[in-house]
Structures are given as C-alpha cells and as structure tokens.
C-alpha positions as CSV (number, residue, x, y, z in Angstrom):
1,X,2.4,25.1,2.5
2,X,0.6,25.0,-0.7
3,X,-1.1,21.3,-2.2
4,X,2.0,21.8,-4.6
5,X,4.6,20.3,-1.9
6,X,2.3,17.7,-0.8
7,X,3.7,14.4,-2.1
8,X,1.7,13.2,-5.5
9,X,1.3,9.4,-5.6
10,X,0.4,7.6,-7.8
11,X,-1.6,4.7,-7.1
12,X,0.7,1.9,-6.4
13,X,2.2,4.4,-4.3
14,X,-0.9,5.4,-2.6
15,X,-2.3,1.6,-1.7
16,X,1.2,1.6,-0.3
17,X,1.1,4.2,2.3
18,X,-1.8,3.7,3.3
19,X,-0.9,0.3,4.4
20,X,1.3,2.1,6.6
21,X,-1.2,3.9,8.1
22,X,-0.6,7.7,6.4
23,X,-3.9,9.3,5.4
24,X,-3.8,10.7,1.7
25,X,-6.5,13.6,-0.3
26,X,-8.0,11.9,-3.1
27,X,-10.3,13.4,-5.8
28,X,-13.7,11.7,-6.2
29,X,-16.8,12.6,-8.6
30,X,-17.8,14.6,-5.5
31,X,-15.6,16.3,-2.9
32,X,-11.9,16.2,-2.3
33,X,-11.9,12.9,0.1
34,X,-9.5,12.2,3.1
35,X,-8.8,8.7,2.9
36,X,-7.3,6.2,5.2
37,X,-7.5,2.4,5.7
38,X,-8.0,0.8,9.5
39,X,-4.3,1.7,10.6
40,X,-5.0,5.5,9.6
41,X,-8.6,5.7,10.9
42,X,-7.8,7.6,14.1
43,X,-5.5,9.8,12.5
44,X,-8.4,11.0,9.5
45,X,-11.0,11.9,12.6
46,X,-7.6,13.8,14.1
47,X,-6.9,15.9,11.2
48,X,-10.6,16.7,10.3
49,X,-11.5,17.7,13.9
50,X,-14.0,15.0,14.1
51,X,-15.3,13.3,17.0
52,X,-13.6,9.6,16.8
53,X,-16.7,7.7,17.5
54,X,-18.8,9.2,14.5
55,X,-18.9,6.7,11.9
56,X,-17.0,7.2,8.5
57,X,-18.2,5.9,5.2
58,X,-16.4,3.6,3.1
59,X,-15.3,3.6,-0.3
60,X,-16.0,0.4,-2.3
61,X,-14.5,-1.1,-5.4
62,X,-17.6,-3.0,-6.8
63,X,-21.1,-3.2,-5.3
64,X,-20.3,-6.8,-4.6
65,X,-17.9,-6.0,-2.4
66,X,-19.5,-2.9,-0.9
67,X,-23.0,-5.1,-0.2
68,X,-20.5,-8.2,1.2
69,X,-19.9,-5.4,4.2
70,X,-23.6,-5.3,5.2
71,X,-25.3,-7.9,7.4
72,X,-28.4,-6.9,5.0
73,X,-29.6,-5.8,1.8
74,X,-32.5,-4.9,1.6
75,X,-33.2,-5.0,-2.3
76,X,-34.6,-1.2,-2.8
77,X,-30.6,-1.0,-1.9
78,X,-29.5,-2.9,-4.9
79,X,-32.0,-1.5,-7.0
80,X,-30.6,2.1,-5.9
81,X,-27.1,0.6,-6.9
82,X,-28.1,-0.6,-10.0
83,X,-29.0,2.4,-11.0
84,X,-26.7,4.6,-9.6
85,X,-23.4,3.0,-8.4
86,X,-20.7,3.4,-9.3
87,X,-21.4,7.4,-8.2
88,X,-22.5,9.8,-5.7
89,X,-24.5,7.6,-3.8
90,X,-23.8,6.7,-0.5
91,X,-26.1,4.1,1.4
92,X,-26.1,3.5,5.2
93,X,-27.0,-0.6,5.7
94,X,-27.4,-2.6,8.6
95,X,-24.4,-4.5,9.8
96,X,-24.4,-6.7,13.1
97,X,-25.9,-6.3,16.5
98,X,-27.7,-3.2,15.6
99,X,-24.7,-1.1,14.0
100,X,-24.9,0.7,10.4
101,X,-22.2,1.3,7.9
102,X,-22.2,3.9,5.0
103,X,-20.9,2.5,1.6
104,X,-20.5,4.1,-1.5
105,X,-18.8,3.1,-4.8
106,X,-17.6,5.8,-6.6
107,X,-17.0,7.0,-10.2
108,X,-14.0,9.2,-10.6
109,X,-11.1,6.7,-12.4
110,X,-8.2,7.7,-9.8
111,X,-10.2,6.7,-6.5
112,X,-11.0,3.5,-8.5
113,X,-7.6,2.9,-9.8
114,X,-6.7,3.5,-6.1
115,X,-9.5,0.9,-4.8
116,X,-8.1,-1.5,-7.4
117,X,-4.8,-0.7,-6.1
118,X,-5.4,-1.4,-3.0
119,X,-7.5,-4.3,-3.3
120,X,-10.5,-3.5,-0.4
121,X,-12.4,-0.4,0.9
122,X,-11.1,2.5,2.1
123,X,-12.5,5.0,5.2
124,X,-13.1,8.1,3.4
125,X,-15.1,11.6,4.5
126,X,-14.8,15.1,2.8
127,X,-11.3,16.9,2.9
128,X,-12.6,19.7,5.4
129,X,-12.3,20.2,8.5
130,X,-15.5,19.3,10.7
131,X,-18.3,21.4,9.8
132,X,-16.9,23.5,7.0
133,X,-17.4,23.7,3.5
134,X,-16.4,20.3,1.3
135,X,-13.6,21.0,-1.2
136,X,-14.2,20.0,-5.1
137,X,-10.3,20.4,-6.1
138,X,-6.9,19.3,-3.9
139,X,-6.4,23.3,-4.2
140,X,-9.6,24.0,-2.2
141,X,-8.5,22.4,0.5
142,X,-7.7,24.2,4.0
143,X,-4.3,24.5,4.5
144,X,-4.3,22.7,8.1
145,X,-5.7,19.4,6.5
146,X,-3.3,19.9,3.5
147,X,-0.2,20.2,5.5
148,X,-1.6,17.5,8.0
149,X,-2.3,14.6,4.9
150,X,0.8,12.4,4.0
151,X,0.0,12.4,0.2
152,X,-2.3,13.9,-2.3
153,X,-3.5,12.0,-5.5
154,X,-3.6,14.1,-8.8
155,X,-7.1,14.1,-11.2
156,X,-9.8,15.6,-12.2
157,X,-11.9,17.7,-9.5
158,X,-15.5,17.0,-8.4
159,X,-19.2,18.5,-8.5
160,X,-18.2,20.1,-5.4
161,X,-21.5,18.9,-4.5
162,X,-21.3,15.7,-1.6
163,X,-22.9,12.4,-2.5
164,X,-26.5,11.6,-1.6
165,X,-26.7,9.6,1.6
166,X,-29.6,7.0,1.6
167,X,-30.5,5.5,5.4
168,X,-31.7,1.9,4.5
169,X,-31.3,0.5,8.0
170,X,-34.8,-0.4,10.0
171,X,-36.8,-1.4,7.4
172,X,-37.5,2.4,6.3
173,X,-35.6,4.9,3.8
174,X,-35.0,8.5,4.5
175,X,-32.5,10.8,2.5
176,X,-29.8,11.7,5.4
177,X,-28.5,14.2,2.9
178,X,-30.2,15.2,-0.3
179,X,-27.1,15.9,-3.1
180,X,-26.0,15.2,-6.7
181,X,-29.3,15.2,-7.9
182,X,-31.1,12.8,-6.2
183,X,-33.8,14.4,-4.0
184,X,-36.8,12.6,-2.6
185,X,-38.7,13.0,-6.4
186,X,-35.8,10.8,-7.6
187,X,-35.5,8.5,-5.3
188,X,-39.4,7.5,-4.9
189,X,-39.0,6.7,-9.0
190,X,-36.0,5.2,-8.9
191,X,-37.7,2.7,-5.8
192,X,-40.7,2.2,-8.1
193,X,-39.2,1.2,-11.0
C-alpha cells in the first residue's frame, strides 16, 4: 500500500485524530516524523519497533512552551534556542525527580500549523522503523510504518538529515547526536557568544 492511499489531513483534521489516539506521518525540516499525543504513545513505540520505555522527544509550538515542560533551564539552553529554535535542534532538560525530556521546536510550516492546531506538544521520533534509516519525504517511508500510521500530512520534505540533539541535564553539555550542522565547533561558539 503506497503513501498515496494513506488518508491526507489537513490540520484541523490532524489535531483531531490525534485526540483520538491515531498516530499520523508528518513532514518536518528534518525527517519524516511519526507523531502521536499521550493516547497514541504506546501505539508510535508499536509501529516503529521501539522499546516502550525509551523516551520520545516532543515537538513544541513556541520555546515558551517547550521550556515550561522542563523543571530547569539552564540558560546555555535558551541561548541555544535563541539562536536556533524554531529548527533542528533538539535539547534533552531536566524534568523532576531525576528524569529528562527532549524538546524541540521545529521549523517546517505544516508541523507548526499542526502544533497550532492542536494547541500543545506532540510525541514525535523519525518515521522508521527502530534502527533503520530516517525518511526525508512521506514517500521514503517503509511500507510497514506507512500502512500501520492512521494519516499522513502533505508538505515539503526534509534535509533528510535528523536534528542535533543537545544533552543539557547534570550541569554538563554533550552533543547526543551531531546533525544539521551543528557539530561541537558550532556549538562551543554559539555557547560563547
């Protein structure tokens, strides 16, 4: 079954279903994501093969309401956001007794007509299955996770290229995984501004 007989929704439509707990494919400045809210959670880490208790990052609409999901912000974190958020950044904070959450706020208009849509962040990891190569168009997506997703949203494609993933948690910051251009050159100048 081809990404041309998955449902297209638009973003009313989308915010929608995912209240009902479907899961959707959604293009980001990125990868091809696999988005769900709370209801759909279980079902994302089903279709993409991923163990259930590995955390997934959200998607934010604003950095205000990405940083109001941390317990704290350190401010190299909202200097990294300043300069690059919305976009392929995603930053792992500290939340409550000792957990961390990854947040990003992203920059391709339908995931943030979606956000706005919806109204909150939305669980979202990269349309593959576990382990395998991250899709940059709905097309490049494995069948299995195709026919498994409820709905597919209709834009632009990515980089192909994930987001950088910035561990701010413990007082220390390590790239988690170097990507869209920001590599540990970048990221020392952007922390020293």
């Amino acid at each position: 079954m081809g990404s041309r007989y998955l449902r297209s929704a638009t973003p009313r439509e989308a915010a929608e279903l995912l209240r009902e707990g479907k899961v959707g494919l959604v293009p980001t400045e990125t990868v091809v994501g696999l988005v769900a809210d709370e209801r759909g959670l279980s079902r994302l880490a089903g279709i993409k093969g991923r163990d259930p208790a590995k955390p997934i990052a959200l998607l934010c609409p604003s950095t205000e309401s990405a940083f109001a999901l941390a317990f704290r912000v350190p401010p190299v974190a909202k200097a990294l956001a300043d300069s690059l958020w919305p976009g392929p950044l995603t930053l792992v904070l500290e939340r409550e007794l000792g957990e961390t959450i990854g947040l990003r706020v992203p920059d391709h208009p339908i995931v943030r007509e979606l956000l706005a849509e919806y109204g909150d962040s939305l669980y979202a990891t990269s349309a593959n299955l576990s382990g395998g190569p991250a899709p940059a168009s709905i097309d490049d997506v494995v069948p299995a996770i195709r026919e498994a997703a409820d709905f597919r949203m209709d834009g632009e494609p990515g980089s192909g290229e994930a987001s950088t993933v910035v561990d701010l948690s413990g007082g220390h910051v390590v790239i988690l995984r170097p990507g869209a251009g920001l590599d540990e050159a970048a990221l020392s100048r952007l922390i020293e501004r």
